[in-house]
N, C-alpha and C positions, 0 to 999 in steps of 0.2 A: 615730617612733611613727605609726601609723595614726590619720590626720586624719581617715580619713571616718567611725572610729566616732561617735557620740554618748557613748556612754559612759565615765564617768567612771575615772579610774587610780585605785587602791586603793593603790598600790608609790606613797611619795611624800609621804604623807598623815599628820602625828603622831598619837600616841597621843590627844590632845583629839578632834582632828576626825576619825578613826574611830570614836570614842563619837558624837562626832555625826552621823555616819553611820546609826548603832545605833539612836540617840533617832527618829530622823527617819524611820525604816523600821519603828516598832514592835518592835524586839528587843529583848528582853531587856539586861539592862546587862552581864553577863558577859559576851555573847559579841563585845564591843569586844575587852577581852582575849585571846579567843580567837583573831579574825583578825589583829591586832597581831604575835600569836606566829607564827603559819602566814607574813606576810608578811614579816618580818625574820627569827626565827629558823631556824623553817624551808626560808623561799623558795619555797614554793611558785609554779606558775604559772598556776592556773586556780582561781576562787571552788570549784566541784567540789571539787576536793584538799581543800578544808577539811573533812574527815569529822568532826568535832566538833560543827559546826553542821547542824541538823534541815535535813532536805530542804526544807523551807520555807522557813524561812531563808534558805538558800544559794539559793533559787529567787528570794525577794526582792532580796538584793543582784544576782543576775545579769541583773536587768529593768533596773536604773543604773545598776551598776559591772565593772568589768574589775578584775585583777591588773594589766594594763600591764607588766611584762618583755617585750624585747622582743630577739630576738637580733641581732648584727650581720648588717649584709648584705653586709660583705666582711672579709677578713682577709690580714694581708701576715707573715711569716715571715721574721726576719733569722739567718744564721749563725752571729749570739751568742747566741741565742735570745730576743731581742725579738720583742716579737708586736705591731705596730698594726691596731688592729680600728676598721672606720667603722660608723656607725650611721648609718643613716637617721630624719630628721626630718620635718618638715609641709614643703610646696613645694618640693619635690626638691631641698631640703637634707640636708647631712648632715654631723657631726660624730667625732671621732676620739678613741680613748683608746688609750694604750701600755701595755701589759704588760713590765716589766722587770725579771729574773730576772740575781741577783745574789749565790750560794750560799747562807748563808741567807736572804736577805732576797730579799722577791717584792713588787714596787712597781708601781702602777698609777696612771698621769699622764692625768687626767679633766678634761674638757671644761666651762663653763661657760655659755655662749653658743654661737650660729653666727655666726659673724666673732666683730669686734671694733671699737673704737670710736678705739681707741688710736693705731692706725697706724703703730707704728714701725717704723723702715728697715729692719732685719733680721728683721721676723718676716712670714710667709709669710700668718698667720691675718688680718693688718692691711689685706693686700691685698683679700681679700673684701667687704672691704665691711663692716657692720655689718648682719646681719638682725634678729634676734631673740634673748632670754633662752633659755636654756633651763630649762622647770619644773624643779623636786625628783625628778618622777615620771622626767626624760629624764637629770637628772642621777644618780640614783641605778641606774636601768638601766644606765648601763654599768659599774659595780660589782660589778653581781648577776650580767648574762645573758654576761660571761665566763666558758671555762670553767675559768681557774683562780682564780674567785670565793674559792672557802674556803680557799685557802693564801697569799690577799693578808696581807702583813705591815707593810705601809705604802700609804696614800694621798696625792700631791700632785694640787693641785689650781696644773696648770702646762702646761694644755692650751691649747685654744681657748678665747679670751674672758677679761677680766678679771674674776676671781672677785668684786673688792667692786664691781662695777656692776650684778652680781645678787645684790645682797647680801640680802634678803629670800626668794628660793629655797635662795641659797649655807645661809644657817642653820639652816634646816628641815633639809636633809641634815646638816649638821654635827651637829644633833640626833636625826636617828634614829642617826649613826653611833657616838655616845660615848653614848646616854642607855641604861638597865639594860633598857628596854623593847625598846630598838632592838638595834643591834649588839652592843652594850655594850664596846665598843673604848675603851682610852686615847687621850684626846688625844693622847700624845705620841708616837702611830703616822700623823698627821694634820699635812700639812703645806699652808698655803694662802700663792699666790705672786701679790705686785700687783707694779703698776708704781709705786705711793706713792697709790692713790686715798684721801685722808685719813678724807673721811665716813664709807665701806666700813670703812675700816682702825680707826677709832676704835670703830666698831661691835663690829667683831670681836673686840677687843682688849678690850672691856667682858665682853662674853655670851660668849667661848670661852676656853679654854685648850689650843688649838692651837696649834701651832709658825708663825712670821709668816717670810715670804721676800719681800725689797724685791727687786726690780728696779732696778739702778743705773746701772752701766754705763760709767760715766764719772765720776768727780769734780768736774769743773769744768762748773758751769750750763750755759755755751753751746756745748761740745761736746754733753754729754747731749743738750741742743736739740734738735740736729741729727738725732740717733738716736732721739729721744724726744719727740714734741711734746707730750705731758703733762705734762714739764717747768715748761711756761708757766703752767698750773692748779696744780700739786700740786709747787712747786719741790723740790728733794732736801734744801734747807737747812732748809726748814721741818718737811719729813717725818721728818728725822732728829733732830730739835729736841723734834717732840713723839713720837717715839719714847723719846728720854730721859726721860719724865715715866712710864716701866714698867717693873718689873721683872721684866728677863731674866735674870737671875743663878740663877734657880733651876730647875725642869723646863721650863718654855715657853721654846723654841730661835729667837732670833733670827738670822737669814741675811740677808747680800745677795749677789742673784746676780748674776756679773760674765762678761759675754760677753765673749771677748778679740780685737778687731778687729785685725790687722796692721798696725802703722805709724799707728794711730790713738790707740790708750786701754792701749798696752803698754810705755809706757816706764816708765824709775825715776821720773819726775815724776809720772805719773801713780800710782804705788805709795807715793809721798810722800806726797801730796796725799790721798791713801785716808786712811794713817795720821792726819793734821792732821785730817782728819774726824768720822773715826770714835772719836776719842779719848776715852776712859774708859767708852764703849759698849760693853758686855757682848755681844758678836756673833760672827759667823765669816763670811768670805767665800768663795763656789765661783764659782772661777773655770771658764766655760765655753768649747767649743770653740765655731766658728759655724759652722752649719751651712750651706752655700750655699744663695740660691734665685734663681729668675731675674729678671732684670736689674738685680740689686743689685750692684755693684761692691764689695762689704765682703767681708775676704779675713780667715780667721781667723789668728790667731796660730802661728808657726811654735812647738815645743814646749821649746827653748832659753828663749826669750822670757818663755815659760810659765812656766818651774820658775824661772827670776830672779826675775821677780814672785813667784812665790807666796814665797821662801825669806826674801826681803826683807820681806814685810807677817810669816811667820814670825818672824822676828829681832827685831822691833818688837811681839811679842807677840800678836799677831791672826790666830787659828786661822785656816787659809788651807789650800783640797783644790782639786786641779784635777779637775774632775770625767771619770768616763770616758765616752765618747764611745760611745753605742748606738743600734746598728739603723740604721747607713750605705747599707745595701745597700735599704733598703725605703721610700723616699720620706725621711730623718730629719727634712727640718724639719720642726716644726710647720704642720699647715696645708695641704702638700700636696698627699698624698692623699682630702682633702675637696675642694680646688679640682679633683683630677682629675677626681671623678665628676661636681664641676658641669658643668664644662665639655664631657664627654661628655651628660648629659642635653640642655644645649644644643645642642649637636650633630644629636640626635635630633627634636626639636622643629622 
């Protein structure tokens, strides 16, 4: 987003706090409604477009507010037709969302932050560093100012940053995307992905009915560790414990995602060990491929490996997908292509 405006984002904002917007500027109390609609239903991208609201009006909010859509400032084209798009944020940062197209189904994997806090060994976003949240307004932008915005049929929230460590942004979105004012999307098009952050997770698990995706990895504490040092705060034993205390049995879909490291986390004991876990837990596991990044030594699973595990935790009765592997060709991991352009800004500097 443009840091040096002063003005305030409209795109971001719930239905309350654009009435109080309204109150605060002298307008009339209908025309809340009015701009509610123009920002979410119709998308618009400039307070102008709102031809509903009096030339005064619209001259008021544009003395202190902005729409805020803001389009990418690069984009990368895979073969399969993945698209990752980076956005530009405040302090020549900037963040990433994938576009992935999948016959019917058209998924878009959104960003929460810039870095990350987390730092696990295979992910690329953990390197970074930890900058900043990112608002509702930077979150829901990359949403909208894609341009296959109106034929998304799914959102994971499986980007940069740990979604319940901005979990006061993260819900604001979640609420314009399922509420009758906003998107008015079913939850169960909405899928949000932690590493076990409990506070976040317990939060979310109260106020939504979105679909929950653990970050796992490993079955056994002190391997996890080692890939995982949130492990030590938020252990998997606990996490999975008071997972048991909800009801997944019915529309809200719980997953854990399972990266599959070569000669680490892909034996049959490890496939044991899942089952002994997971047991009586209404869930399904997607096993993942790893994507390389540099100077990590962690080698993914050869595809034999794969389909043993998965047939096994199958046989044991725990829905089990190896997922497919997209957009190889255009930076894939996570992370990347935002470390790219840091490291060129720097460069320039």
């Amino acid at each position: 987003m443009d840091n040096k405006s002063e003005k305030k984002h409209l795109a971001g904002m719930s239905a309350s706090e654009i009435a109080e917007v309204v109150e605060s500027l002298g307008m009339p109390r209908f025309t809340a409604k009015q701009i509610v609609s123009w920002l979410y239903e119709k998308r618009v991208n400039s307070i102008d477009e709102m031809t509903n609201l009096s030339k005064v009006n619209r001259g008021k909010l544009l003395e202190k507010y902005d729409v805020g859509y803001v389009a990418p400032v690069q984009e990368m084209r895979s073969v399969d037709g993945t698209v990752k798009y980076l956005f530009a944020t405040s302090h020549d940062s900037s963040v990433e969302a994938v576009y992935i197209p999948d016959k019917e189904r058209a998924t878009l994997c959104v960003s929460s932050q810039v870095g990350c806090k987390m730092n696990c060994l295979f992910c690329m976003t953990g390197k970074q560093g930890f900058t900043r949240n990112l608002t509702a307004n930077e979150i829901l932008n990359q949403i909208i100012s894609i341009p296959e915005s109106r034929t998304l049929t799914n959102l994971v929230f499986m980007g940069m940053g740990e979604p319940f460590d901005n979990i006061d942004e993260l819900m604001k979105v979640l609420s314009i995307l399922t509420s009758e004012w906003g998107f008015a999307w079913s939850p169960k098009r909405i899928t949000v992905s932690t590493i076990g952050h409990r506070v976040g997770m317990e939060r979310f698990l109260k106020e939504s009915d979105c679909h929950l995706a653990v970050s796992l990895h490993s079955p056994f504490p002190v391997e996890r560790l080692s890939l995982m040092p949130v492990e030590k705060a938020y252990p998997e034993y606990e996490i999975i414990e008071k997972l048991r205390q909800y009801d997944f049995s019915k529309q809200r879909r719980l997953s854990f995602e399972y990266i599959m490291f070569r000669g680490l986390n892909d034996s049959l004991r490890h496939a044991e060990e899942l089952v002994r876990l997971l047991k009586g837990l209404h869930c399904r596991i997607n096993l993942i491929r790893f994507h390389a990044i540099p100077d990590v030594a962690l080698r993914t699973s050869d595809e034999s490996s794969m389909v043993q595990f998965r047939n096994y935790l199958t046989r044991k009765g725990i829905i089990c997908t190896i997922r497919s592997s997209r957009g190889e060709d255009i930076f894939a991991a996570c992370g990347m292509l935002s470390t790219a352009r840091t490291q060129k800004v720097k460069l320039r500097e």
